[in-house]
PALO-172104 format. One record per residue (C-alpha): x, y, z. Coordinates in steps of 0.25 Angstrom, whole numbers, plus 5000, padded with zeros to 4 digits. Each point is the difference from the previous one (the first is absolute). Example, Ala and Ser with C-alpha at 12.3 -4.5 7.8 and 13.67 -1.06 7.14 Angstrom:
BEGIN
504949825031500650144998
# end
This chain:
BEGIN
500050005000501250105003500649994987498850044992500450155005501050044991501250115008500050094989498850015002499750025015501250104998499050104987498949975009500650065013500450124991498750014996499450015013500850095003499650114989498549975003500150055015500850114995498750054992499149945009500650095011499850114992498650014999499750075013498849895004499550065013498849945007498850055002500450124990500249904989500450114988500849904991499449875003499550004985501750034996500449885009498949914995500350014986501649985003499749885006499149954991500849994988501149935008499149905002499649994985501350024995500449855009498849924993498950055012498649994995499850165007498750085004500050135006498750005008499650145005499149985016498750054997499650155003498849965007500749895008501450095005499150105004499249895011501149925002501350105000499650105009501650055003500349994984500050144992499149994988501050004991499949854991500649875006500349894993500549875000501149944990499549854999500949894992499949854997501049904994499849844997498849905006499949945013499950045015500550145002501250055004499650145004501050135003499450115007500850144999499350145005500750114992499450115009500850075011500250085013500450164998501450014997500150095012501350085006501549955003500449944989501550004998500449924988499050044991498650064997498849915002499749984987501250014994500449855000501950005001500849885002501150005011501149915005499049884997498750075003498950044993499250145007498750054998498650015005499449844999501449954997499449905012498650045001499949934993500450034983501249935002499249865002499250054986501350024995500549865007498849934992500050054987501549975001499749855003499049994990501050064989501049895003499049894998499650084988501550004997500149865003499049944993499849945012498350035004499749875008498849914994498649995008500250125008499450154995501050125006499350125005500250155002499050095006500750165003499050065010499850145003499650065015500449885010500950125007498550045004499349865001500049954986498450004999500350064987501049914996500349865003498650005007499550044986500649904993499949905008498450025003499750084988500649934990500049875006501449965000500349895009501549934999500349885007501450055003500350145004501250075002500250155004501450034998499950085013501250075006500049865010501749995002500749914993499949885015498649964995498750044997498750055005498949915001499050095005499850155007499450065009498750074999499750155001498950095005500150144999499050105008499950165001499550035012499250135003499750075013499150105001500250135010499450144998500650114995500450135007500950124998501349985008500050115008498649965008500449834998498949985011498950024989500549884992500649855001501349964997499949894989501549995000500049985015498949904998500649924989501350005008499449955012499149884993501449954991500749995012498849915006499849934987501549965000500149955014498849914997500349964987501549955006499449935010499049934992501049954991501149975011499549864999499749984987501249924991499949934985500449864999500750024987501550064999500050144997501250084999500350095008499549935011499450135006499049994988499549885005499050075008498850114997500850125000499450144998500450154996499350145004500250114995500550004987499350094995499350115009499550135001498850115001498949954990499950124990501250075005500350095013500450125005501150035010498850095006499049914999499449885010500049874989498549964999500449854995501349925000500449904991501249895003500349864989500149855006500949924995499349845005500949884994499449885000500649845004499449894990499149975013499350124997499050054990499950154996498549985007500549975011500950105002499150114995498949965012500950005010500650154998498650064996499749925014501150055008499850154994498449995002500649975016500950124999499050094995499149975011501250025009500450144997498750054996500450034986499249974985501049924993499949934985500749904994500349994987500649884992501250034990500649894994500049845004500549884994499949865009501149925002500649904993500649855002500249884992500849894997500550014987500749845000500549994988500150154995501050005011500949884997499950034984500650155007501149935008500549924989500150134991500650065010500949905000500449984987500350155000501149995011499250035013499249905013498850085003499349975013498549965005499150094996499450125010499050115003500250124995499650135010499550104991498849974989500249944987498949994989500149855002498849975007499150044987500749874995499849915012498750015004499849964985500649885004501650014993501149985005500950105003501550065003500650135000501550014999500850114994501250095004500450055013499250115003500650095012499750124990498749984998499350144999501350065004501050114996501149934989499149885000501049904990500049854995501449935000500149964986500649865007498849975005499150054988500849914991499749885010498650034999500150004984500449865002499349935008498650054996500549954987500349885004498749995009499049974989500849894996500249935013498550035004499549924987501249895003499449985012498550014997500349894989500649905012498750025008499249954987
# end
């Protein structure tokens, strides 16, 4: 199976990923604005075509991304959707959307992709174009090669938005176009020591508190929202901690802090509206940040915070609202032989990879796994992620182009032993 990858061409194919996340980092992709998803899509859809890809560029109904997207601008997503031989699928899952290139960068501009002592920087060299980049890479070197396997259809699907929930893009495609892969992977910035076979869940809340509003210089007329809200975080906090004190996940999740309900105040806050220096704020408004262990359901969590902020309220007397932002349930499974057709690549490309874990943020995985696939992220190592000088070593990108090239053809060797 190794030798039907020929050197010369892992080597062009290497060089070509490369040149794609140069451009790909280029197009300033920023979720929820979304201003050049169009310009992304249609680069990455004739990649696809130009290596034997049966491609569609599928456009998320107006009427749907306005219901379902709530976070997303209105400008047009899209999704870049590609399908190669017959068989079960081998589906790659890359979103080409990004975080704001934001401040501190030293080496480079965000969007202005430069190669250095070994690294490639940019916005999404991580997060996650260089596992696009990685993919179209593997599959140019089978395309290369000559070397598709028999009786197994290879998949792409480039998704839009999953830096803000991915309703509108692999929630599209998966529930709106109906695409339901028996083997997915998201070349996820996981690290190189092994993959990810699940995530945590999320929930975010705004939280409004309710004062009244008075000049500052007679404060007795009003009621401090600011005062209020500050008051009912802290409560909210020390309950919440103690409520999940005893709470731990059976299943390995790395860090091992992660393996608890964690939760995050404040991210966002502020007077509703704006303020005034000499003004009492009439209503306060401060984020929560709930993560979710594979125990839990989004439901669940969601009862218990509206619960313990419908106790609160009572508590300090105060009108508070809850409003739900984004959520996306956990996800766990156990991808069998995915994983062992991943370990043997790996393998074959010069590396051990270890047992699969959890990961601790969110992942669009689960919109595949409550379908029923099984599923594996595992990408670059991703330290950067959303950070100033955010870079992929091109050791570990050229690794990737290997192994997901070899992948397919050890997935379909072993789906042939099993029949």
């Amino acid at each position: 199976m190794t030798a039907s990858l020929n050197p010369g061409a892992l080597e062009e194919a290497f060089g070509y990923s490369v040149d794609v996340l140069k451009r790909l980092i280029s197009i300033p992709t920023v979720a929820p604005q979304g201003d050049h998803y169009g310009e992304a899509a249609e680069l990455l859809a004739r990649e696809l075509e130009s290596l034997g890809f049966e491609t569609v560029v599928e456009r998320v109904p107006s009427e749907y991304q306005r219901e379902k997207c709530r976070h997303a601008s209105s400008n047009p997503r899209f999704i870049v959707y590609g399908r190669r031989g017959e068989g079960p699928a081998l589906h790659f899952n890359g979103h080409y959307d990004v975080v704001p290139g934001g401040p501190g960068w030293s080496v480079t501009e965000p969007f202005k992709p430069v190669v250095k002592d070994g690294k490639l920087y940019g916005r999404g060299a991580i997060d996650m174009k260089g596992g696009i980049a990685a993919a179209l890479g593997a599959f140019k070197a089978l395309h290369l090669s000559g070397a598709w396997p028999q009786g197994l259809r290879v998949e792409a699907a480039f998704v839009p938005d999953e830096e803000i929930g991915g309703e509108c893009g692999t929630g599209y495609l998966v529930n709106g176009m109906g695409v339901t892969p028996e083997y997915v992977v998201l070349p996820e910035p996981s690290g190189l020591e092994k993959p990810w076979q699940g995530h945590r869940g999320i929930l975010w809340m705004k939280v409004r508190v309710k004062g009244r509003t008075a000049h500052a210089s007679t404060p007795w007329h009003g009621r401090n929202a600011f005062l209020l809200a500050s008051a009912i975080a802290l409560d909210l906090q020390q309950a919440l901690a103690s409520m999940y004190a005893g709470r731990r996940s059976r299943h390995r999740i790395e860090p091992e802090e992660s393996a608890k309900p964690t939760v995050s105040l404040g991210g966002e806050a502020g007077v509703t509206g704006g303020g005034k220096t000499n003004q009492v704020p009439g209503e306060f408004y401060f984020t929560v940040d709930r993560r979710l262990i594979p125990e839990e359901t989004v439901s669940q969590a969601r009862d218990e915070l509206v619960g313990v902020l419908t106790w609160l309220s009572v508590k300090h007397g105060a009108e508070v609202e809850v409003e739900e932002v984004i959520s996306a349930e956990p996800a766990i499974n156990e991808p069998g032989e995915l994983y062992e057709a991943l370990r043997e690549a790996a393998s074959q490309s010069g590396r051990s990879i270890g047992e699969p874990v959890v990961c601790p943020g969110g992942l669009d995985m689960w919109y595949y796994t409550v379908k029923g696939s099984k599923a594996l992220a595992y990408g670059p190592r991703g330290e950067l992620a959303h950070a100033p000088d955010e870079h992929i070593d091109l050791g570990e990108l050229r690794f990737l182009v290997e192994t997901f090239a070899r992948l397919p053809i050890t997935l379909a060797g072993a789906l042939q032993r099993r029949t």
